[in-house]
VORO-355055 format. One record per residue (C-alpha): residue in three letters; x, y, z. Coordinates in steps of 0.5 Angstrom, whole numbers. Layout:
ala, X, Y, Z
...
***
This chain:
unk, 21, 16, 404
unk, 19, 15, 412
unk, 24, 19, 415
unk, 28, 15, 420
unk, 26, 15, 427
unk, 31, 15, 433
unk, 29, 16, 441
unk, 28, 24, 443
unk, 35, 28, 445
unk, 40, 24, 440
unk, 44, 27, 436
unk, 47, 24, 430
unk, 55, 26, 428
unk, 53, 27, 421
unk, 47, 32, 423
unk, 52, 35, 425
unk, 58, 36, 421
unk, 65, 39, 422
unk, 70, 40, 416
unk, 76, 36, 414
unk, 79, 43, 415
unk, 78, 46, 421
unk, 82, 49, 426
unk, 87, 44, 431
unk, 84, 48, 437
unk, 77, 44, 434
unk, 80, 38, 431
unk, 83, 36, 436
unk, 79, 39, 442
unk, 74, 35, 447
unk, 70, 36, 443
unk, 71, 33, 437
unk, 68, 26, 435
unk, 70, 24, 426
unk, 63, 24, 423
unk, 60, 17, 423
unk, 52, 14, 422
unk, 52, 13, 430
unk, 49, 15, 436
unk, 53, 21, 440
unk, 53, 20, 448
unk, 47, 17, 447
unk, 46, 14, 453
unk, 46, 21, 457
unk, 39, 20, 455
unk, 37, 13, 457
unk, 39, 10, 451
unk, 44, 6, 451
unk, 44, 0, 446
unk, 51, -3, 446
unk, 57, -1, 451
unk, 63, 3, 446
unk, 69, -1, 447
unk, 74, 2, 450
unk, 83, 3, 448
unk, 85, 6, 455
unk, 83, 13, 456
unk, 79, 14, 448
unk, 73, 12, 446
unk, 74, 9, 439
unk, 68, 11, 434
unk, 65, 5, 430
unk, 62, 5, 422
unk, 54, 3, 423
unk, 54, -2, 417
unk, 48, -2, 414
unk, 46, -8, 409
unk, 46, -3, 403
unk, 53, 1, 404
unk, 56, 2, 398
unk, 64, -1, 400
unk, 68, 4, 396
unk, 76, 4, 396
unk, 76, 11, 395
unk, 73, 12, 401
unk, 77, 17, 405
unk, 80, 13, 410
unk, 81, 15, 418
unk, 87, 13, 423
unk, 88, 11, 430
unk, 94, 13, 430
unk, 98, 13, 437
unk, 101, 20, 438
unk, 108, 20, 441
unk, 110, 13, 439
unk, 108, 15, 431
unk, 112, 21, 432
unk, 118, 17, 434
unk, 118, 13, 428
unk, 116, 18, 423
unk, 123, 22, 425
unk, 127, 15, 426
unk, 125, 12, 419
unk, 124, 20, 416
unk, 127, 25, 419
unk, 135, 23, 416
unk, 138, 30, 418
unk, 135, 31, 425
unk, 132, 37, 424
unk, 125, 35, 427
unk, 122, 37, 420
unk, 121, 32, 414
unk, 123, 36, 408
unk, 127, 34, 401
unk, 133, 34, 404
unk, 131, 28, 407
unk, 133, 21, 404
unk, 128, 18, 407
unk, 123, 13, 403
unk, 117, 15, 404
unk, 116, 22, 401
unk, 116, 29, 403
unk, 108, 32, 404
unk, 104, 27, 406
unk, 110, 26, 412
unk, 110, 33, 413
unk, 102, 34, 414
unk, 102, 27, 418
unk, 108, 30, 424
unk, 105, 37, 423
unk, 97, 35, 425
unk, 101, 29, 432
unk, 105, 35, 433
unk, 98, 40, 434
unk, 95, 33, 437
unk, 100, 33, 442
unk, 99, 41, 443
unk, 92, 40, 445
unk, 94, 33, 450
unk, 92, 28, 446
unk, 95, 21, 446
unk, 91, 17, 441
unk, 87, 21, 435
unk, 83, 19, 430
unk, 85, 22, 424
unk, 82, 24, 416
unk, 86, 22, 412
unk, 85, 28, 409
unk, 89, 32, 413
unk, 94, 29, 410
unk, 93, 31, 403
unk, 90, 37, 404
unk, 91, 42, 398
unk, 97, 46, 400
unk, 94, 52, 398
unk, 88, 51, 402
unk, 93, 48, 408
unk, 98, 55, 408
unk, 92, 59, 407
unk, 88, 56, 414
unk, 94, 56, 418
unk, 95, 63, 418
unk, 88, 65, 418
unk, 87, 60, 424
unk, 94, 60, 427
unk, 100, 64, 424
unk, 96, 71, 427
unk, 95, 68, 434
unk, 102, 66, 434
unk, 104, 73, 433
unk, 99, 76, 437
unk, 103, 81, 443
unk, 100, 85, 448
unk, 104, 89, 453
unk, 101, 88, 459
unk, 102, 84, 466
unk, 100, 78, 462
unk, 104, 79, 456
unk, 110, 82, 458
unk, 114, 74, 460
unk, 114, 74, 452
unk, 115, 79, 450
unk, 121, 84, 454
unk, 126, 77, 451
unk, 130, 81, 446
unk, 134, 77, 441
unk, 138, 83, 439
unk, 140, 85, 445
unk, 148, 84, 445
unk, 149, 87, 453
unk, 149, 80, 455
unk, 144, 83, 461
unk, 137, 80, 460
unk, 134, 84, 466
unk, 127, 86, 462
unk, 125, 93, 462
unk, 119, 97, 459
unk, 120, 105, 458
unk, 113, 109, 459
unk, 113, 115, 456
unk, 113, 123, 460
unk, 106, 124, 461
unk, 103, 117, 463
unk, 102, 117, 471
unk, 97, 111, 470
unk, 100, 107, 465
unk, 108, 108, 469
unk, 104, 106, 476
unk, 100, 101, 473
unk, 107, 97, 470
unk, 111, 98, 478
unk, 104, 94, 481
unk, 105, 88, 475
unk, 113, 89, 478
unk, 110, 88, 485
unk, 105, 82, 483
unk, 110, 79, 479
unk, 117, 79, 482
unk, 120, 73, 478
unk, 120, 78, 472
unk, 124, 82, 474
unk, 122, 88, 470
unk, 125, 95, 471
unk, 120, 101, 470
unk, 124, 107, 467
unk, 119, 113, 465
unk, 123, 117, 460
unk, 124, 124, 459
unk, 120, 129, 455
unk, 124, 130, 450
unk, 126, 122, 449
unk, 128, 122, 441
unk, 134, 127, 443
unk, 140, 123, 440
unk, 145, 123, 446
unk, 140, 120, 451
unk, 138, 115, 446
unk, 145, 114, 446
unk, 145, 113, 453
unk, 140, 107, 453
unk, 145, 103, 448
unk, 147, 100, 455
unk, 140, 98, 459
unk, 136, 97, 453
unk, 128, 96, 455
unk, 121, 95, 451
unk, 118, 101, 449
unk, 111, 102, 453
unk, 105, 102, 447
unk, 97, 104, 447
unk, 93, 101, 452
unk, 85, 101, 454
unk, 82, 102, 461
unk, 78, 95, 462
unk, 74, 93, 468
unk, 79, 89, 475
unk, 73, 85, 476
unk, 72, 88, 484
unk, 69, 95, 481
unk, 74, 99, 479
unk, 78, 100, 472
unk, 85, 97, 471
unk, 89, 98, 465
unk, 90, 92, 459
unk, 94, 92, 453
unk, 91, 92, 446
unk, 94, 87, 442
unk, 98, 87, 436
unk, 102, 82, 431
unk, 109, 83, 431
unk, 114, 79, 425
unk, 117, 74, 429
unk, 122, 70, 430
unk, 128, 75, 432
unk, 123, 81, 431
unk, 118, 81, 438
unk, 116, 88, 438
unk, 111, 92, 433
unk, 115, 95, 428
unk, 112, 101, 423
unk, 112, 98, 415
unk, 111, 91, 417
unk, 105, 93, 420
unk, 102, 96, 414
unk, 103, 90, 411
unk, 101, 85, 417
unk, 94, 89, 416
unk, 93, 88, 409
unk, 93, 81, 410
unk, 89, 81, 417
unk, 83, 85, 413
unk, 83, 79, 409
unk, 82, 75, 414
unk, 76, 79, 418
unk, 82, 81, 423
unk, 79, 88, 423
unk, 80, 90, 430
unk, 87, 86, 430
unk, 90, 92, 424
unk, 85, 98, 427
unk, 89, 97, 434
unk, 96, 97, 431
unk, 94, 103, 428
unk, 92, 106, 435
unk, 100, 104, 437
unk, 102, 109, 432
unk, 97, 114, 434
unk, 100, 112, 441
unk, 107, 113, 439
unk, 106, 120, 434
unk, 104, 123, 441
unk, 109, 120, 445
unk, 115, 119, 442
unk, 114, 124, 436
unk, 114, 119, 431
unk, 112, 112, 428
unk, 118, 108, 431
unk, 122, 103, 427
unk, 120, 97, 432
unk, 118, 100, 439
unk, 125, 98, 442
unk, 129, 104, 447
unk, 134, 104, 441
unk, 130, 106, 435
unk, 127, 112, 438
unk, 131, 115, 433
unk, 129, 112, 427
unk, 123, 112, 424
unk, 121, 108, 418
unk, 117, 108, 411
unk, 110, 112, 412
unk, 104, 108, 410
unk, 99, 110, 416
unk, 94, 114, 412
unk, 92, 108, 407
unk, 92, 103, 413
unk, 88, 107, 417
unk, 84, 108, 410
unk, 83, 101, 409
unk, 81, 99, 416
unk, 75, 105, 416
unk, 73, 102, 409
unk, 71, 96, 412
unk, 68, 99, 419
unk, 61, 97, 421
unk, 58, 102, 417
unk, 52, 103, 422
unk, 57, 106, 427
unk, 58, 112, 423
unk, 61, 118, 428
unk, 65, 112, 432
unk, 68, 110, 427
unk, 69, 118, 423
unk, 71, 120, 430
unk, 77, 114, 430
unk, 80, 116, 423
unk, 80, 123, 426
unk, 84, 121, 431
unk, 88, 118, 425
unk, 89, 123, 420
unk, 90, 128, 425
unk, 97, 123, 428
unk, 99, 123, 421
unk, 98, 130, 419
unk, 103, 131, 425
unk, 107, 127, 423
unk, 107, 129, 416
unk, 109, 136, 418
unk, 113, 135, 424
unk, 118, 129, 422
unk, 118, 128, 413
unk, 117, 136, 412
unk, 122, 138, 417
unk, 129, 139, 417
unk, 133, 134, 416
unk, 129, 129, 412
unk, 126, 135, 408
unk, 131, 137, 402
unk, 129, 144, 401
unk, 132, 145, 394
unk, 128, 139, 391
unk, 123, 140, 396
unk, 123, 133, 397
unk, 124, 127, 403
unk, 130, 124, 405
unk, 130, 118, 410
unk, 135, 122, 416
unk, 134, 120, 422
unk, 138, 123, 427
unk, 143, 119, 433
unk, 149, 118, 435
unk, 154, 112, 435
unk, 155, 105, 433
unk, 147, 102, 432
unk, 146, 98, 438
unk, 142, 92, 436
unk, 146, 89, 431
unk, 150, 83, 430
unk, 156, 84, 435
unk, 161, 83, 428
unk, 157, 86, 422
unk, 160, 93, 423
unk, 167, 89, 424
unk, 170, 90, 418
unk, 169, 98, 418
unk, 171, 99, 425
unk, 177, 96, 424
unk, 181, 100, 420
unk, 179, 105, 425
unk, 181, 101, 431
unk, 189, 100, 427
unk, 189, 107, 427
unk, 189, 108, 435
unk, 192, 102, 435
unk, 186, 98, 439
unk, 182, 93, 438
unk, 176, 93, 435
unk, 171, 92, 442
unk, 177, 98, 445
unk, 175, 102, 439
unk, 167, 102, 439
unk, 167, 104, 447
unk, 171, 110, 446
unk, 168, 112, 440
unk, 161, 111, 443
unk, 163, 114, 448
unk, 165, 120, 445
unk, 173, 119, 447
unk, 175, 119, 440
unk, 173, 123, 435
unk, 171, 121, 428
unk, 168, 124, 423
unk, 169, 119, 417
unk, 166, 114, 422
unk, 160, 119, 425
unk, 158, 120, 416
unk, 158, 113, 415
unk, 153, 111, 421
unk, 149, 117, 419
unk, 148, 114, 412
unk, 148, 106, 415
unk, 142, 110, 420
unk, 138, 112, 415
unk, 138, 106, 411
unk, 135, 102, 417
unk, 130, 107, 418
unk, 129, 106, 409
unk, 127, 99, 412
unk, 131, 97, 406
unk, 137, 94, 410
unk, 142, 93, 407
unk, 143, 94, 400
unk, 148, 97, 396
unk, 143, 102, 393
unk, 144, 106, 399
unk, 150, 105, 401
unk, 154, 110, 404
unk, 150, 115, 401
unk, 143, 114, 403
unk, 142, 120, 408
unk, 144, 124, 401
unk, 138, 121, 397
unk, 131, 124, 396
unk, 128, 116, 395
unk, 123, 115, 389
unk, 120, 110, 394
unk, 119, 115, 400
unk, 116, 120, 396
unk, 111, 116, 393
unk, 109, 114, 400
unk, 109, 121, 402
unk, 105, 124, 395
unk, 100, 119, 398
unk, 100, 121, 405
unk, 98, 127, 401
unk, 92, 124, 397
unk, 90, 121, 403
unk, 89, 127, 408
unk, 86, 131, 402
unk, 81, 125, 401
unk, 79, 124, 407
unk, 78, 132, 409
unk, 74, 133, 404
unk, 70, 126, 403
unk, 69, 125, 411
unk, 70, 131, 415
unk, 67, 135, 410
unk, 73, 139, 408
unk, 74, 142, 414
unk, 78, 138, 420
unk, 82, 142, 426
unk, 87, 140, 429
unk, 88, 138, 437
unk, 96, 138, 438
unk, 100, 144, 438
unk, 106, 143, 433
unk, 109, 147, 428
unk, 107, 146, 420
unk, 113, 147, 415
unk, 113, 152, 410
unk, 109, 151, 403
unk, 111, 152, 398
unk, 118, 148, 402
unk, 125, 152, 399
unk, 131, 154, 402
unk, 129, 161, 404
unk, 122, 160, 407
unk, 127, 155, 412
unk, 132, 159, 414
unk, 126, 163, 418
unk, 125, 161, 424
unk, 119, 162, 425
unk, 113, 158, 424
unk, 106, 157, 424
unk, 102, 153, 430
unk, 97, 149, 427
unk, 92, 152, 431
unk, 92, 157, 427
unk, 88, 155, 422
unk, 83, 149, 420
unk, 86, 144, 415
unk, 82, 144, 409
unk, 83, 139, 401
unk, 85, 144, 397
unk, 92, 146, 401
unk, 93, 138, 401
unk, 92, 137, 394
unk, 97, 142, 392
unk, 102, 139, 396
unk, 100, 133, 393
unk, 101, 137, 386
unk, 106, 140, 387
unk, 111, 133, 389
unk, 109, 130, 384
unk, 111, 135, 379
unk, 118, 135, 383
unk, 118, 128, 382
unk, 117, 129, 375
unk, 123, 134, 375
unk, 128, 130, 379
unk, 127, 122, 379
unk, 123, 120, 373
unk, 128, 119, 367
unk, 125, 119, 361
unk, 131, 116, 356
unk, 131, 110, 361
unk, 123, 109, 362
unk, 125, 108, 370
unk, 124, 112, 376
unk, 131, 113, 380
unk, 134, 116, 388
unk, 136, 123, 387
unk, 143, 125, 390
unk, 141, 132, 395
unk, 148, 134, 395
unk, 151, 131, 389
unk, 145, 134, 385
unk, 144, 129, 380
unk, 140, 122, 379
unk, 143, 115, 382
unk, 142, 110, 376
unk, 141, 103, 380
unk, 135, 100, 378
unk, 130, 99, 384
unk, 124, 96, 383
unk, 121, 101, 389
unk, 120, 105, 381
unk, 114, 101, 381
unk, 111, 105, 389
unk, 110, 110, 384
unk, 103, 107, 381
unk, 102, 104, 388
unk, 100, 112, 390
unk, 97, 113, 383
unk, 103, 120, 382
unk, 104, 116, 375
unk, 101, 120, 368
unk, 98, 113, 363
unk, 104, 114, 360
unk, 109, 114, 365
unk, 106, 107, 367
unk, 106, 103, 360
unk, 113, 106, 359
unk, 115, 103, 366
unk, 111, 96, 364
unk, 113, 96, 357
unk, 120, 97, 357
unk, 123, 96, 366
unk, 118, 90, 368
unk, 122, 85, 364
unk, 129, 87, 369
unk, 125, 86, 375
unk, 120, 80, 373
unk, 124, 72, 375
unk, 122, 66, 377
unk, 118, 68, 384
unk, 117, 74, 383
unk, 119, 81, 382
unk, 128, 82, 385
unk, 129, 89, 389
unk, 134, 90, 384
unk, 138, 89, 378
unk, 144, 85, 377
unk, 147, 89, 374
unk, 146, 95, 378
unk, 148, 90, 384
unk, 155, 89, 381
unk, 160, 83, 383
unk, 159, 79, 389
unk, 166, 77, 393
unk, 168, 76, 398
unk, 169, 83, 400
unk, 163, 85, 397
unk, 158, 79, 400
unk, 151, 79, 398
unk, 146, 84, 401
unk, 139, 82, 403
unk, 135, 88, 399
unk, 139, 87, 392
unk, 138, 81, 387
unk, 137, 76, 388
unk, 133, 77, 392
unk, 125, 77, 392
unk, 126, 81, 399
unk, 118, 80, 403
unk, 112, 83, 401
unk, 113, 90, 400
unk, 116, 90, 393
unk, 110, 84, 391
unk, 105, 88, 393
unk, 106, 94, 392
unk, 106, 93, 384
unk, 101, 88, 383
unk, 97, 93, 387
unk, 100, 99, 382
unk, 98, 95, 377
unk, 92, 93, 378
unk, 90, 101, 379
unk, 93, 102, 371
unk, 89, 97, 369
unk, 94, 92, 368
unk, 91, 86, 372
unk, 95, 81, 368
unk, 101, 83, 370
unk, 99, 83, 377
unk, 97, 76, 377
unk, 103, 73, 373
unk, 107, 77, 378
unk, 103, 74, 384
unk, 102, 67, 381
unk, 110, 68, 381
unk, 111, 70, 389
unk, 105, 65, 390
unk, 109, 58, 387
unk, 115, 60, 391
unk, 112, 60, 397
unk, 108, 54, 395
unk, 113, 50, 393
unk, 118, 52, 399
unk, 111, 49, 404
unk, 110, 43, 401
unk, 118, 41, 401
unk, 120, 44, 406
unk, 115, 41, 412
unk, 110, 48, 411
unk, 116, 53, 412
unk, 113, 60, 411
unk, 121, 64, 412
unk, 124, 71, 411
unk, 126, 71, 404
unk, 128, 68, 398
unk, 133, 67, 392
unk, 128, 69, 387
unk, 132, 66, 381
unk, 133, 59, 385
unk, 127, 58, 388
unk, 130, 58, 395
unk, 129, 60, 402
unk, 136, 57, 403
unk, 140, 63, 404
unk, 145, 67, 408
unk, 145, 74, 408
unk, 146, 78, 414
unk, 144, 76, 419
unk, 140, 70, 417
unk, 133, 67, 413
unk, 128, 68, 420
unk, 122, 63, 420
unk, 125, 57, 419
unk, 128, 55, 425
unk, 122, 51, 428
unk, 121, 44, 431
unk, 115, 39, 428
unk, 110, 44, 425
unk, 111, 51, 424
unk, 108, 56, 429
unk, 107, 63, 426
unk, 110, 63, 420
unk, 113, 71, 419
unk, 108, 77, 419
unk, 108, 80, 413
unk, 109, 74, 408
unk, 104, 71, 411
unk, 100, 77, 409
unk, 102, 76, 402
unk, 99, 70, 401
unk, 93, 72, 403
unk, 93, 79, 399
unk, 96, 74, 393
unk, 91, 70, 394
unk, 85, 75, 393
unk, 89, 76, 386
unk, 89, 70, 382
unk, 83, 66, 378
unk, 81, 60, 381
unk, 84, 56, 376
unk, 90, 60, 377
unk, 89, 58, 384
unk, 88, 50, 383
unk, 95, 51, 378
unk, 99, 53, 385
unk, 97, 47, 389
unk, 99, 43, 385
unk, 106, 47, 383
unk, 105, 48, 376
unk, 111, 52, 375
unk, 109, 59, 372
unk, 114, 57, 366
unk, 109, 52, 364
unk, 102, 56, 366
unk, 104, 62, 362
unk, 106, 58, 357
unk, 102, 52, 356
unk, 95, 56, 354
unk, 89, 53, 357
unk, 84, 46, 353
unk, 77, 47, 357
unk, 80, 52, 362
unk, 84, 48, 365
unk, 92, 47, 363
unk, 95, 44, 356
unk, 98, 38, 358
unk, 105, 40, 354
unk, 112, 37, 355
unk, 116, 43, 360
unk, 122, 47, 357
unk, 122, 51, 363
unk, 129, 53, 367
unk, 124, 52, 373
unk, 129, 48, 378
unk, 122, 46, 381
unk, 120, 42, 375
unk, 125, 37, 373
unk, 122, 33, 381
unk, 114, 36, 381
unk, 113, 34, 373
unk, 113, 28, 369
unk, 115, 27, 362
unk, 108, 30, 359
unk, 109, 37, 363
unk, 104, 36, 367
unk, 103, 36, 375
unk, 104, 29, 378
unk, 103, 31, 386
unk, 101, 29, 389
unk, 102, 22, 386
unk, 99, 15, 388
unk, 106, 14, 392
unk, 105, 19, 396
unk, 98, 18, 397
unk, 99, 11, 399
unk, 105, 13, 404
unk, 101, 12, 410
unk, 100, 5, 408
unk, 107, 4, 407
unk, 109, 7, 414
unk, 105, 2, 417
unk, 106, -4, 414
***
């Protein structure tokens, strides 16, 4: 065959493809062009056969016909579609609610996921100033997997992206938490910044609209009465930043970025990050996840701690520990060919953690020095200042009865210390130490969780353990000195080697793997001792002061085979006989039922409690554990589970990515607390939220590719695990399933009718 001759320069759209699938940013950029067998700009050449006609502003791409085209009805179909008149109709005839979304909610007559996938691309059109687009049908009927999968990897991550500088102080000082009524943007810079603190007065100075006011705190910046006395002019806390060049010769100061969770929570935050991270690993964002763990360096060195969330009321308060397996992670997928760099950054790491470790976990009062185990513990004082102005009503007010005052009256006279009550100071010391858990609210901890050496905490730390150990003797050839001054907590901990005052500097000595690996032996074996229980085959909460075990079933019991301090036995008991309590519909409940107890209205549901698959630390934390046992099935089923919950939700619900979800209903519909975060957007979903997004992506790296296949087309998991297989592919059986899902997504034969042809014409419909 004589290859075809075309004049010099000219480059055909098909020599050149682009993906159906691309990002929006290249779909609808300047540059995009549909694939066609035509001439492209041809003419820049001096090859100009035919003038393009012209539809306003757009050149419209013709199909060179040839006489041997085959005319296929199945080919895929492209239309011009004007975007701001198609956006009118689309919500007039669909969106029935008025939310700007086309869900199933809707009574329109169309459908839900094509409709959905159709105002989600004009809304990205429209983003990217485009007034008429071409578009591939494609587009609308991508494979929901695959579209949610893209969306986070191309879009979610950068929606999410902050930094802390001049240019992006404007996004990110709004706080919604902020109940002072005063929206004056401040940013505290550490004790011991001079450029850092002379850098954001110059970012005052050059930008007078912010308003920003620029405070440098004490040395001693934790100390609860000071904390305390930020609650009225609350203001960002300043993070890492790196010395660039200004462009004029000199050096100036730029924040390095990071990915907060979204919605209300616009700032870094501890436990979110390391599960951000994960799915950021997945998704090749290796420098994204390696500089948020320079923030907590950051923080470690400057505030004493990794903070809660980098806001002046959680100086405080610390949250669950998870940087030593971050910073392991990362170093693990570091190019290898930089060696001592990359030695030299998780140094640095495992040194901040190291100091953490000594100086915040296995000190007084978090540490129980009778077990020798942890406790969440933060110190602080009075009503915690970034909650809903309500949520503490109903504790207060028997309180402001007794003084005779009204509840507002009541918490500024006990905030500021006028009146004394030591009921009230217990109860919000218990209430701090479960938002510092991470895990608020349940009922698990309730009133007492300060008082609880948690199976989920002393996991973490056992991996801490693990982890330093490790890395001492694989990395730094068992020998790692330390740079910081700080006191080391006695080993073996007991209540007599605390009560002496005096401690060793950890300049004294090198660290080395044998001193930590007996750490490591020796919480394992208190863990053994003190929150294993053998007849219940269940890990539970130890009470420090009522010395004895907690039996409400968590499924935080699973942590355990996460940081590997399970013996084989301990894990088959835990599959065998304690899965099945945890293990619904979408996945894995953070508790039992019956351990919750009865639901009222004076005892309203809590958002860490059944029926709640409550975010992605319980998801991942399990299938990672089980993986590591061997039990590879149940990880996959748990996260098939996980996965069709959120499928389901993104194809219903216009590509929605929320908070939280009823497990056992299938459904992002809830109300506890404060609300589901991640839902509330117009047209198209931006960010989706930080560590759900992350899930997906770590879900997705679990499942076999028919597994994969089976999601997108919302095959229930009562139906796939029950259904065996017929050449690899499910059995076509009828559904038995109490799957509330199935009854719309499949026919009478159990087998997956989405996306249908009714669906598949809808575009047809729409436009007739």
């Amino acid at each position: 065959m004589v290859p075809p001759v075309h004049p010099s320069g000219v480059t055909f759209l098909e020599d050149t493809p682009q993906s159906d699938y691309v990002d929006s940013g290249t779909y609808y950029g300047a540059d995009h062009y549909p694939r066609n067998r035509t001439y492209s700009n041809a003419h820049l050449y001096g090859y100009n056969p035919k003038r393009r006609p012209q539809f306003e502003q757009d050149d419209i791409p013709r199909m060179r016909r040839l006489s041997h085209d085959e005319k296929s009805s199945t080919a895929p179909r492209r239309f011009l579609i004007d975007v701001d008149e198609t956006i009118r109709i689309v919500l007039e005839q669909e969106d029935t609610d008025g939310d700007f979304q086309i869900s199933i909610t809707d009574s329109g007559p169309k459908g839900t996921y094509m409709l959905s996938n159709l105002l989600q691309e004009l809304a990205l059109a429209r983003d990217h100033g485009r007034k008429r687009i071409v578009l591939d049908e494609a587009r609308l009927t991508e494979n929901p997997v695959s579209r949610l999968s893209r969306m986070i990897r191309s879009s979610f991550w950068n929606s999410l992206t902050r930094r802390i500088d001049g240019d992006g102080l404007e996004i990110i000082c709004a706080d919604p938490k902020n109940r002072t009524g005063r929206n004056t943007p401040r940013i505290y810079v550490p004790y011991g910044e001079p450029n850092m603190a002379k850098y954001y007065r110059q970012v005052a100075k050059d930008k007078p609209h912010l308003g920003l006011d620029v405070q440098v705190l004490p040395q001693n910046c934790d100390d609860p009465t000071f904390v305390k006395s930020l609650n009225n002019k609350p203001g960002l806390l300043a993070l890492a930043m790196e010395e660039v060049s200004d462009g004029r010769g000199g050096v100036t100061l730029k924040g390095i970025p990071f990915i907060v969770p979204g919605a209300r929570f616009n700032e870094l935050y501890n436990w979110d990050s390391y599960f951000i991270s994960l799915g950021l690993l997945v998704d090749g964002y290796i420098e994204m996840a390696k500089g948020m763990v320079e923030h907590f360096i950051f923080e470690i060195k400057h505030y004493g701690k990794i903070l809660n969330g980098s806001r002046s009321y959680y100086l405080c308060r610390s949250q669950p520990p998870f940087l030593t397996d971050m910073a392991l992670q990362i170093y693990n997928q570091l190019d290898r060919g930089k060696f001592h760099e990359n030695q030299a950054w998780l140094k640095r790491a495992i040194q901040a953690a190291i100091k953490e470790y000594h100086s915040v976990w296995m000190a007084l009062p978090r540490l129980d020095p009778k077990t020798g185990l942890s406790r969440y513990y933060p110190d602080g004082l009075g009503i915690p200042p970034e909650t809903e102005a309500t949520h503490f009503t109903h504790i207060l007010q028997p309180y402001a009865d007794k003084h005779g005052l009204s509840v507002l009256e009541f918490s500024e006279k006990y905030n500021d210390g006028t009146l004394k009550e030591p009921g009230l100071d217990e109860y919000f010391t218990h209430d701090r130490a479960v938002r510092e858990s991470g895990h608020d609210t349940t009922y698990r901890f309730e009133k007492r969780c300060a008082n609880l050496a948690t199976i989920d905490l002393n996991a973490l730390l056992y991996k801490y353990e693990i982890d330093i150990a490790t890395a001492i003797q694989d990395v730094f050839d068992d020998y790692l000195e330390m740079e910081d001054d700080f006191p080391l907590s006695p080993f073996p901990p007991t209540p007599e080697a605390f009560k002496k005052p005096q401690r060793l500097s950890s300049l004294v000595r090198p660290q080395t793997s044998e001193e930590w690996f007996r750490r490591a032996e020796l919480r394992r074996e208190r863990i053994d001792k003190y929150l294993w229980n053998e007849s219940k085959n269940l890990y539970f909460d130890y009470d420090t002061v009522k010395g004895k075990q907690i039996l409400y079933e968590s499924v935080t019991a699973f942590w355990a085979l996460w940081a590997g301090c399970s013996s084989e036995e301990q894990c088959w008991r835990l599959v065998e006989h304690s899965l099945k309590k945890f293990e619904v519909l979408g996945g894995l409940v953070s508790g039992t039922e019956e351990s919750r107890g009865k639901i009222s209205l004076d005892r309203p549901n809590r958002q860490w409690d059944y029926p709640y698959a409550c975010r992605p630390p319980h998801q991942i934390m399990a299938w990672v554990g089980l993986e590591r046992y061997g039990y590879l099935e149940d990880a996959q089923r748990l996260a098939y589970r996980f996965l069709y919950m959120m499928t389901t939700a993104f194809v219903d619900f216009n590509g929605v990515v929320p908070e939280k979800f009823d497990a056992v209903k299938l459904s992002h519909l809830v109300d506890a607390e404060y609300g589901n975060q991640g839902i509330d957007f117009k047209l198209i979903p931006r960010e989706g939220f930080g560590w759900m997004n992350a899930a997906y992506q770590v879900g997705l790296s679990f499942l076999t590719t028919h597994m994969r296949r089976a999601i997108a087309t919302c095959t229930s998991p009562e139906v796939f695990f029950r259904s065996g297989t017929v050449m690899g592919e499910p059995a076509p059986i009828k559904s038995t399933t109490t799957d509330p899902l199935v009854e719309s997504k499949f026919n009478s034969t159990g087998i997956s009718t989405w996306p249908g042809k009714e669906q598949l014409n809808l575009w047809t419909a729409l436009t007739a």
